[in-house]
C-alpha positions as CSV (number, residue, x, y, z in Angstrom):
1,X,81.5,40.9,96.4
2,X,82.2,39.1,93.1
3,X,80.4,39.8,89.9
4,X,78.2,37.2,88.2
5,X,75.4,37.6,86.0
6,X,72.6,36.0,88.3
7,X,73.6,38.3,91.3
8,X,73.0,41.1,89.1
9,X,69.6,39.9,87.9
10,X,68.4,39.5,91.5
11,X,70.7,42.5,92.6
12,X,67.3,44.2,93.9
13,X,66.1,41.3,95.6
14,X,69.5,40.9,97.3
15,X,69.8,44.0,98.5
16,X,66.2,44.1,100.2
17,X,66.7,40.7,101.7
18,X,70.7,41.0,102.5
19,X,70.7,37.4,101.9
20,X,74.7,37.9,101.1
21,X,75.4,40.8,102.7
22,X,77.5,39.3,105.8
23,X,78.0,36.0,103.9
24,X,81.8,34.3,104.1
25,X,82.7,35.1,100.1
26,X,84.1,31.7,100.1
27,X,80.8,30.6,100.2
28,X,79.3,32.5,97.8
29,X,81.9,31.9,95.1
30,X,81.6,27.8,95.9
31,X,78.2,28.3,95.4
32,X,77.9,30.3,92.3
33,X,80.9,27.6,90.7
34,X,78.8,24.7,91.8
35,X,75.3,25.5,90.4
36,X,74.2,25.6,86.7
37,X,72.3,28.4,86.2
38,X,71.7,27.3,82.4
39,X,67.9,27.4,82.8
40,X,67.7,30.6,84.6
41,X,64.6,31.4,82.9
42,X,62.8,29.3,85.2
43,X,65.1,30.1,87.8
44,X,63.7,32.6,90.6
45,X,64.8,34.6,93.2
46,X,62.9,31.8,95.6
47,X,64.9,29.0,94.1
48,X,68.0,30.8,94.6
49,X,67.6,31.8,97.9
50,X,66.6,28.2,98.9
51,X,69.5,26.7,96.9
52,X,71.8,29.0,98.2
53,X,70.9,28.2,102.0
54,X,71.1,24.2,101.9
55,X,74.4,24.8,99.8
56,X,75.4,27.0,103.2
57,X,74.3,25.1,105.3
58,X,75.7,21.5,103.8
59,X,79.5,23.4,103.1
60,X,79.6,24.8,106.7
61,X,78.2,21.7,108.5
62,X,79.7,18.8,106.5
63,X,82.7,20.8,105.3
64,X,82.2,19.8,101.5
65,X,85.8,19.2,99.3
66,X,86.1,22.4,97.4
């Protein structure tokens, strides 16, 4: 899996969830490259996990350009 620092600062959370651990990496990398994680203060594991799935969910079902 590809190294960024959000996954690491929810790398607990990640692990006990598995929310990425038989994710398409494609998928993973569009979505860490699309989202601004500037105000990740605010940002929780909740937000990501949510954010993460309609992201999923829109670039599998509606086959997004990028």
């Amino acid at each position: 899996m590809m190294n960024h620092p959000i996954l690491d600062e929810f790398a607990y959370k990640l692990y006990v969830t598995g929310l990425l651990n038989d994710e398409n990496v494609h998928i993973v990398e569009a979505f860490l490259e699309q989202l601004d994680f500037s105000d990740h203060d605010n940002f929780t594991f909740d937000i990501f996990r949510s954010q993460f799935l309609l992201f999923k969910a829109a670039y599998i079902n509606n086959e997004l350009p990028f």
